[in-house]
N, C-alpha and C positions, 0 to 999 in steps of 0.2 A: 731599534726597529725602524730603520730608514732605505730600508730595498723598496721596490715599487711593491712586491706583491704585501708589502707591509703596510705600506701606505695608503691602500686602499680601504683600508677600515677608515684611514683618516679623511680620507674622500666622499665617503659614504656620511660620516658624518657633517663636514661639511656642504655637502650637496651637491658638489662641483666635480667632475671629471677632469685631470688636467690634461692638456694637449700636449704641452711642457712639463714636463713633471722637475724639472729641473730648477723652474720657480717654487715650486713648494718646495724643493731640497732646502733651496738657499734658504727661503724663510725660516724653516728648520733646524740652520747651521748658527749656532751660539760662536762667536770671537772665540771662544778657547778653544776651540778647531782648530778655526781656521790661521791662529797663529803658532800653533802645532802643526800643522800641517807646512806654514812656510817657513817653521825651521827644520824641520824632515828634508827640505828641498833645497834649503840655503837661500829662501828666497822671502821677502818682506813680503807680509800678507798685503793681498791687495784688497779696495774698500769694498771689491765687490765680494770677497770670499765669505764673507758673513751676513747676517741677517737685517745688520744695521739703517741700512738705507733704505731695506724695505718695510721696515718699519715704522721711518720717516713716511714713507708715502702712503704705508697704510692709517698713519694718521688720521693725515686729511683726507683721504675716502673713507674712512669709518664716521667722522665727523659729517663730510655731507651724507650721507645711508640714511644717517640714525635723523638728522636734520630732515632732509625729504620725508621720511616717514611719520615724523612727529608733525610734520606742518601737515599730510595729507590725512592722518586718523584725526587731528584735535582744530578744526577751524575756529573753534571758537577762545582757544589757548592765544594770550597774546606774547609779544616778543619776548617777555624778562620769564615767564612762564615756560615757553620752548626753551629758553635758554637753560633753565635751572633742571631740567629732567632733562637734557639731552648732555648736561655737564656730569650728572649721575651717572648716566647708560656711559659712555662715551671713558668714565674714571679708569684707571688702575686696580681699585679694588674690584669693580663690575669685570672687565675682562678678564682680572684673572679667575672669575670664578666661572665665567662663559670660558673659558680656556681649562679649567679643570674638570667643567663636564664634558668634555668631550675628551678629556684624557689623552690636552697635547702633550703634557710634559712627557708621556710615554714614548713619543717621536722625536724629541730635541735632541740634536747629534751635538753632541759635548768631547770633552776633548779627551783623554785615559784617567789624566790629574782631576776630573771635573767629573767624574761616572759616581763617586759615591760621597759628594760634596751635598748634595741634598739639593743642588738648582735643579734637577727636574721640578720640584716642588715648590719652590719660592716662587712667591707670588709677585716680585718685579721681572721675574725673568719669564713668567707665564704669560702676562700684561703685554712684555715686548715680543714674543713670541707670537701671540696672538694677531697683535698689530699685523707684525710680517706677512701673518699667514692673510690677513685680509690684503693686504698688498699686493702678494702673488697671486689671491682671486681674481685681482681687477687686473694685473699685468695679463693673465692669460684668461680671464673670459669677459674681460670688462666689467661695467659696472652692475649689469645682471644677477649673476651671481654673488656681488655682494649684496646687493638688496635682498637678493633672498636670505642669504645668512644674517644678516642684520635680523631681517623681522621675524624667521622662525628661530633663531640664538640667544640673541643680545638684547631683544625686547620681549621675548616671550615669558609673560605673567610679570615681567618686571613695572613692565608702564602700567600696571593696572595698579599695582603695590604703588608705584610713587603718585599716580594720581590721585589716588587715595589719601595720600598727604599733602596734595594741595586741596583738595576740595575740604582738608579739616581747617583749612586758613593756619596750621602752624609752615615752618619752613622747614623746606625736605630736610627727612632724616634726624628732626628734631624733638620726637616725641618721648626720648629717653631724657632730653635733657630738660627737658619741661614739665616731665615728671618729677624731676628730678629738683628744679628749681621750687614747685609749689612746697614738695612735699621739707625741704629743708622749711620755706618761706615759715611753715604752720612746726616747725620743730617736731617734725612727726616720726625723722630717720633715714634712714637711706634705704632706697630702693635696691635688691640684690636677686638678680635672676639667674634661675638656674634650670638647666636642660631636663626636660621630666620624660621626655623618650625622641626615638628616631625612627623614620621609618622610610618606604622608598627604597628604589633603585639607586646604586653607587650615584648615576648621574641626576637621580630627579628625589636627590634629601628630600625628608620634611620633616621638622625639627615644631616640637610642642617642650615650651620655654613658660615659665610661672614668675611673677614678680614678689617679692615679700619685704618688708620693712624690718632692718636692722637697726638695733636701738643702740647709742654707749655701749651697752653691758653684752652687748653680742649676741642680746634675743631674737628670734625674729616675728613675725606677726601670722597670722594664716595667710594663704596666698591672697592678694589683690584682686591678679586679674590673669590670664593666661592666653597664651598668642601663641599663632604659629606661621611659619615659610621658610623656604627654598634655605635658607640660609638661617645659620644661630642669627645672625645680627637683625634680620627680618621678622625671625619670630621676636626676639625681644621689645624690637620697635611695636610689632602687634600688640606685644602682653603690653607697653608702654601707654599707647595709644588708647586701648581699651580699659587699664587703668582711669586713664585720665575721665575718659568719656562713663565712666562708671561714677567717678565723684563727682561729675557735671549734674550727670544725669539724677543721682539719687539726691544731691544738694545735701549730704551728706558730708557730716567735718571728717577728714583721716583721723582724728581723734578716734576714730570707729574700727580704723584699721592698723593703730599702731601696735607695734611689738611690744609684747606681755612686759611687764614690770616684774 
């Protein structure tokens, strides 16, 4: 799906009309193309024929977007604080999954050897893909349209989820393993979560995940604690977090919560 009148879904999602549509091509165009393509013609692919270098620069304007925006929502966030939630938003893992709500891989021009290799899918090639595609925003509308995509994409409901785990004083992303440290600490088991439904639109999951405690003998306990977001890994963090804030709160030993004997 890389004609213009195909592309326009991917416009729409993006927010941006291009002038150039020829930028969003390239962003689009994966190296197995493009070096498919310069052996069709006898000719060495050249660095512009793929998406690579716009990826390079979408780099660094996705990094200042997301930077500008974080300094102008959170004035009271100091440097190491912007720094650790803007290293989040900004990751590989977050992109690619801002890159599979909007269902880029569906638009990646791959090369014949590469149609049923499963990279529309993978998640390094979504990441790079995505970059590009902010590249080509700012190459053809400047920095405008990337900010817009930035705060209604890349940040939406995200920054709300990771400030959340600053303001519990653990470090981002850590409340799986801090669960997970107490509850060996008191020999109480291992925490094991598992998906207990889905729901949502393709693009806007929402995932209800339960925590339970696995003993030696492979029991498990009733549930802890239950969490839910956008992503399995968000709700487990939730069931994680609320876990914890459960045995803070009730001063209650997991002796209370371990897996039956």
């Amino acid at each position: 799906m890389n004609d213009s009148s195909g592309l326009r879904e991917l416009e729409k999602a993006l927010g941006h009309s291009f002038q150039q549509p020829e930028w969003l091509e390239r962003a689009l165009t994966h190296r197995s193309l493009a070096h498919e393509l310069a052996q069709e013609t006898g000719e060495c692919a050249p660095a512009s024929g793929d998406n690579e270098r716009l990826e390079f620069l979408g780099d660094a304007v996705l990094n200042l977007a997301v930077g500008e925006a974080l300094f102008e929502m959170h004035p009271e966030w100091r440097e190491g604080e912007l720094t650790r939630v803007r290293s989040r938003l900004v990751s590989r893992e977050h992109m690619a999954h801002v890159a599979a709500a909007i269902e880029l891989g569906d638009y990646l021009r791959l090369s014949k050897g590469e149609e049923h290799s499963g990279l529309r899918r993978k998640s390094t090639v979504l990441s790079d893909t995505m970059e590009a595609v902010v590249g080509a925003l700012y190459l053809d509308g400047g920095f405008e349209p990337v900010r817009n995509f930035v705060r209604s994409q890349v940040m939406d409901g995200e920054v709300e989820h990771l400030e959340a785990e600053l303001r519990s004083g653990a470090a981002l992303g850590n409340f799986k393993s801090a669960l997970q440290e107490k509850l060996q600490a008191e020999h109480a088991g291992t925490p094991v979560y598992r998906v207990k439904s889905e729901s949502g639109p393709a693009h806007r999951r929402r995932f209800l995940v339960e925590v339970r405690l696995k003993n030696e003998a492979g029991q498990f306990s009733e549930p802890l604690a239950r969490g839910t977001g956008t992503t399995k890994k968000h709700a487990e963090q939730d069931a994680a977090q609320r876990a914890l804030a459960k045995l803070a709160t009730d001063g209650a030993s997991v002796d209370a919560a371990r897996a039956k004997e």
